[in-house]
N, C-alpha and C positions, 0 to 999 in steps of 0.2 A: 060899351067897349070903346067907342071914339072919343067919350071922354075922358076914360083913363090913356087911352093911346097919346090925346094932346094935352093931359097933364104929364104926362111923362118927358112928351119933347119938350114941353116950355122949363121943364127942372132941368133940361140940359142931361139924362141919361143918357150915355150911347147907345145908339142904335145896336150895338152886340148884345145889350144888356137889356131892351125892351121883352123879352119872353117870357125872361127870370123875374122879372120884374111883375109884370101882369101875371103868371102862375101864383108868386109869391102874396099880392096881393087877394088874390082870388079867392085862396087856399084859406088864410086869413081870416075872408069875411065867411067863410063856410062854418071854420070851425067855431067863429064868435056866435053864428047863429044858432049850432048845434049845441053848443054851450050855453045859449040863452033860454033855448025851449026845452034842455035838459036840465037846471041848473036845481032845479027841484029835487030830482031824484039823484044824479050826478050822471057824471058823463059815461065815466067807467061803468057803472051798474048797468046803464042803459045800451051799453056796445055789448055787454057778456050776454044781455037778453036776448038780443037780436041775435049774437052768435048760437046759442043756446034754439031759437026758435027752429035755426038754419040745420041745425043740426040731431034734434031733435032729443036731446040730454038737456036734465034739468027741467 
């Protein structure tokens, strides 16, 4: 996190816009990863599973 905090100030974002910024980022690298380790079966199939396990249909 302090390195994305101090590439944020050296790009000159305003400080209003550091939160949206790092959420933004964050968000991002979550879903790239989730689509990395899903990218086999796909993404969708694999969210309706886990809903499905949650739920206990299908």
């Amino acid at each position: 996190m302090g390195v994305l905090n101090n590439g944020i100030r050296l790009m000159g974002v305003p400080s209003t816009y550091h939160t949206l910024v790092k959420g933004v980022i964050i968000i991002c690298a979550m879903a790239m990863d989730v689509y990395g380790k899903n990218k086999d079966s796909g993404l969708g199939r694999s969210l309706l599973k886990g809903m499905r396990r949650r739920t206990g249909k299908g």
